[in-house]
C-alpha positions in Angstrom: -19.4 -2.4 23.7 -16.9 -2.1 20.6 -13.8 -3.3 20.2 -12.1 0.0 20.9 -14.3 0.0 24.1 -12.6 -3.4 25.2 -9.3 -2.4 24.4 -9.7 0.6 26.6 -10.9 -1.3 29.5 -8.5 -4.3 29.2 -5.5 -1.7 28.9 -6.8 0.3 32.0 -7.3 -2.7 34.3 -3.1 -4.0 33.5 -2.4 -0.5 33.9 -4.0 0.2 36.8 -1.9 -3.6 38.2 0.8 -2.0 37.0 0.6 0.9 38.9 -0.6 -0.5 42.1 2.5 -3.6 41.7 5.1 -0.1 41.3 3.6 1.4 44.6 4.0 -1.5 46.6 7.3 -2.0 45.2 8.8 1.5 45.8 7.5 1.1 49.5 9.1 -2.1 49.7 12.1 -0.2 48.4 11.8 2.5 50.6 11.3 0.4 53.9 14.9 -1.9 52.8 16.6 1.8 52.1 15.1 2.6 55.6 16.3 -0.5 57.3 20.2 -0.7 55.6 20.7 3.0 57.2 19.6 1.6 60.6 22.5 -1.5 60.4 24.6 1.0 59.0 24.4 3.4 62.0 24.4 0.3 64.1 27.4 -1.2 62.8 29.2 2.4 62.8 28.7 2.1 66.3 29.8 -1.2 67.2 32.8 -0.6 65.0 33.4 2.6 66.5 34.1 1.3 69.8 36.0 -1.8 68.8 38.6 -0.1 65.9 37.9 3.7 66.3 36.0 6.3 64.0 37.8 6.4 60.7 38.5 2.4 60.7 34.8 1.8 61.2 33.8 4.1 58.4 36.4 2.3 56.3 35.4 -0.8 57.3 31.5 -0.1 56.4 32.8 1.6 52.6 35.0 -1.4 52.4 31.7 -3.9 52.7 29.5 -1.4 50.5 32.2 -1.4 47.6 32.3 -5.2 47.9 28.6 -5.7 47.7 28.3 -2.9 44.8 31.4 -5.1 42.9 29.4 -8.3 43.5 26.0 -6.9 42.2 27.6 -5.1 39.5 29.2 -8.1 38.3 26.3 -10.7 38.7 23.7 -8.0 36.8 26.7 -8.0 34.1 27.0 -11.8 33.8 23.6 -12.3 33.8 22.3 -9.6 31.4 24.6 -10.6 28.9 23.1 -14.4 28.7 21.2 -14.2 25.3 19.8 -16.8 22.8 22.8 -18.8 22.1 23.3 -18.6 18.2 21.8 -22.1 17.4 18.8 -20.8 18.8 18.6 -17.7 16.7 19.4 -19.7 13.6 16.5 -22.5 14.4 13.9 -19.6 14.8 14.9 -17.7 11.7 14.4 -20.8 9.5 10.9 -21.0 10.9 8.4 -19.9 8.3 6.7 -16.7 8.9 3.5 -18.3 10.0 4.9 -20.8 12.4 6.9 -17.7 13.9 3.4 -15.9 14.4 2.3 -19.2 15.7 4.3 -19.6 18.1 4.4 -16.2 19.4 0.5 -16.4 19.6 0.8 -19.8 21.8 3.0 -18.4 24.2 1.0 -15.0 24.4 -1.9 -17.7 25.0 0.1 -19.9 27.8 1.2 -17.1 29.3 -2.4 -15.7 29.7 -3.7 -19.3 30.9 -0.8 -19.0 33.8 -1.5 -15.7 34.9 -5.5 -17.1 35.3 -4.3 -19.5 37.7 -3.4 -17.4 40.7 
């Protein structure tokens, strides 16, 4: 086997975990889509005996707003969480080769966790 050889077949086994991880995920996505429409017609139903048609319908907007402001927000506030400047400035006065080096070591530790499972 050459190199090119185990590059090929190290590329197509993460790939192929890749793939099969993004399958299971959309159908995970697809079941929660599938169960949030049952509540919803559930809870348009309850509602719609207790305050009437258009409150319910309000009321169920109302709670989808909310939880789209509140996910909106926390994807916002936690996206924007970066290397604090101190950081950046420590790394940059690394020497080149101690940069490589430690990028290498974590490429290695991460590697060694993943082999634990």
């Amino acid at each position: 086997m050459t190199v090119a050889d185990i590059a090929h077949v190290a590329i197509d086994r993460i790939l192929g975990r890749l793939a099969r991880r993004l399958l299971v995920w959309l159908l995970v996505a697809i079941a929660v889509l599938a169960a949030l429409y049952h509540a919803t017609v559930a809870a348009s139903a309850a509602l719609e005996l207790e305050f009437g048609v258009i409150y319910a319908h309000l009321i169920i907007a109302g709670f989808y707003a909310v939880a789209a402001i509140v996910i909106a927000a926390t994807l916002w506030l936690t996206v924007r969480r970066g290397l604090l400047t101190s950081d950046r400035a420590s790394i940059r006065r690394l020497p080149p080769e101690l940069q490589i080096a430690a990028i290498v070591e974590a490429m290695l530790l991460g590697f060694a966790m993943s082999r634990r499972n």
